[in-house]
C-alpha positions in Angstrom: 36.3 -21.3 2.3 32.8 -20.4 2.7 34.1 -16.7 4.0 35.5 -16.8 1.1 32.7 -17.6 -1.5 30.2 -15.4 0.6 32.5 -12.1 -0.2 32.4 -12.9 -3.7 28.9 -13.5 -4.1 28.5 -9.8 -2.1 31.3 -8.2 -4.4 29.8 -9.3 -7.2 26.3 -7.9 -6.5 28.6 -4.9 -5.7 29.3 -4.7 -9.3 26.4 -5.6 -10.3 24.3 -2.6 -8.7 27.3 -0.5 -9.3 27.0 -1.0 -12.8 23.5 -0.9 -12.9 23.8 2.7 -11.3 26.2 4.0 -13.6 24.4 2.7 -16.9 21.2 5.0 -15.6 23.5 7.7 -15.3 23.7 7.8 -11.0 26.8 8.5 -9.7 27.6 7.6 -6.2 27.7 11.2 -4.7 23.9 11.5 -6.6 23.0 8.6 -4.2 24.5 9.7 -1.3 23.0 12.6 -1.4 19.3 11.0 -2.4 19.7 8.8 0.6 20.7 11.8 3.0 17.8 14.3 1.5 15.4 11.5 2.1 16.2 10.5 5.6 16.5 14.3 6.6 12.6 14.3 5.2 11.7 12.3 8.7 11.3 14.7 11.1 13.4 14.4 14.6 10.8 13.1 17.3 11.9 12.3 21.0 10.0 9.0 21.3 10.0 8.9 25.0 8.7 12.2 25.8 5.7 11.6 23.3 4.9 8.1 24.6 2.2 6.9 27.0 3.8 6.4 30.7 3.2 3.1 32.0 1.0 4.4 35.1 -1.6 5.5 32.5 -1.4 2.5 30.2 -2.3 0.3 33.2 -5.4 2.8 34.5 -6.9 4.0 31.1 -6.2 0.9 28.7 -7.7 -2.4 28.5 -7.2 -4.9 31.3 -3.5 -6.5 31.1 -2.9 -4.4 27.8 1.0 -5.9 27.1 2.5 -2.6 29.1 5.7 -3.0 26.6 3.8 -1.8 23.1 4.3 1.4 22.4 0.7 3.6 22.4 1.5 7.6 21.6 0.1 9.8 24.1 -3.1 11.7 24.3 -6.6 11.0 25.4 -8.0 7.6 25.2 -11.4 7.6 23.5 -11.6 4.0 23.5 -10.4 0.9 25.2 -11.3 -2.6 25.0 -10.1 -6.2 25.7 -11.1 -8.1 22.0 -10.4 -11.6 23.3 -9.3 -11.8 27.3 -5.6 -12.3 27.3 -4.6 -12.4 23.0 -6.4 -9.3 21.7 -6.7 -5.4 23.0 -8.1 -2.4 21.1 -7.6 1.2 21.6 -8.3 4.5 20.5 -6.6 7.9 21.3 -7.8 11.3 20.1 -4.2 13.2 20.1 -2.9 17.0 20.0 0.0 16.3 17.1 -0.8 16.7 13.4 -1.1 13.1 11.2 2.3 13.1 9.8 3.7 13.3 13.2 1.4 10.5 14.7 2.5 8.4 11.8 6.7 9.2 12.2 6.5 8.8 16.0 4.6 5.0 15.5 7.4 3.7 13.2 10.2 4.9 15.1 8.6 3.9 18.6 7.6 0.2 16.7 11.1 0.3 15.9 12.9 0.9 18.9 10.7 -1.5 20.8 12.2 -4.3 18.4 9.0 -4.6 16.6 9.6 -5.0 12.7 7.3 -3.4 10.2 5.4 -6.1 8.3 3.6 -3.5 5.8 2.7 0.4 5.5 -0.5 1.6 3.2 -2.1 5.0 2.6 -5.5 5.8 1.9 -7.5 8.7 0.9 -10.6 8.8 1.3 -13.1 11.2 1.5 -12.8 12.0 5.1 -8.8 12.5 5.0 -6.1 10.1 4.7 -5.0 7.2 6.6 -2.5 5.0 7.6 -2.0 1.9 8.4 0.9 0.0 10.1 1.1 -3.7 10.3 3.9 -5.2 12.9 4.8 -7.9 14.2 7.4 -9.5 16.6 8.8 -12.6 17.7 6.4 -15.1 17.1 2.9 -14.3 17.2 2.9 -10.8 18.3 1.3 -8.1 15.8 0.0 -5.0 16.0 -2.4 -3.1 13.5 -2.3 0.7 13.9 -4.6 2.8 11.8 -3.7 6.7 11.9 -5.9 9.6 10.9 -7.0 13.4 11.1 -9.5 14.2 13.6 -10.7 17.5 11.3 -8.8 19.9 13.1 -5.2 19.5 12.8 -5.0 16.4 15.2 -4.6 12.7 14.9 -6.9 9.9 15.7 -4.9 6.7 16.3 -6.6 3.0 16.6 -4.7 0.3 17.6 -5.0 -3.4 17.8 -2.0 -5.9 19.9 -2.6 -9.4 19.2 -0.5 -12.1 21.2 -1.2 -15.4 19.3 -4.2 -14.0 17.3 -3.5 -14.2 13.9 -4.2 -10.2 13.1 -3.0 -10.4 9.9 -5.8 -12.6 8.6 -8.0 -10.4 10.3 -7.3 -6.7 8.6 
């Protein structure tokens, strides 16, 4: 019975967006095709061959950095344990353009199981940034901030919290 009730409630709301589509004059093959023009906008990144290898995150990040959180590779300007054991910091000066610093953080969050909390954008008068805010399981969270460098690469600086509370934080 309660199969039952659920599949209505999803059929109507169905409908409902259905009709909602059609009265705005989108058709379903206009949506389809919205849906695949935007996700072909993402560019295709191999993750793994753009990531940081584990033998470097242990020797040029923090002490006991969680080896798990995905950190794009590329020099490490920075490194820093915020509070021993809950709270690392890092900074990497990387070779790829902003845009692709920004695709390869939300697919590598992603495929690590993290979900993304929130995405902004600013522009300011040095460039424009990003910034990610994730989180996973409970009290995990990562801030990552994303940025030109001034000559066609990223800067990227990244906080992991393990039951620190980022969020009220940034």
């Amino acid at each position: 019975m309660r199969r039952f009730a659920h599949t209505l409630v999803l059929l109507a709301a169905a409908t409902l967006i259905a009709a909602v589509l059609a009265a705005c004059g989108v058709t379903e093959s206009e949506v389809s095709e919205a849906e695949v023009s935007s996700a072909s906008l993402a560019p295709a990144i191999d993750v793994a061959a753009l990531a940081m290898d584990m033998s470097r995150k242990s020797r040029e990040l923090a002490e006991d950095f969680p080896f798990q959180v995905p950190v794009l590779d590329g020099a490490v300007t920075e490194a820093e344990v915020v509070s021993p054991g809950t709270v690392w910091a890092y900074e990497i000066a990387a070779e790829h353009e902003p845009e692709l610093a920004v695709e390869w953080y939300r697919q590598a969050y992603a495929g690590a199981n993290w979900l993304l909390d929130r995405e902004q954008r600013f522009d300011g008068d040095e460039g424009a940034e990003t910034v990610f805010y994730f989180a996973k399981g409970v009290g995990a969270e990562s801030v990552i901030v994303i940025g030109g460098d001034g000559g066609g690469g990223s800067v990227v600086r990244g906080t992991v919290g393990l039951g620190a509370d980022l969020r009220s934080t940034y």
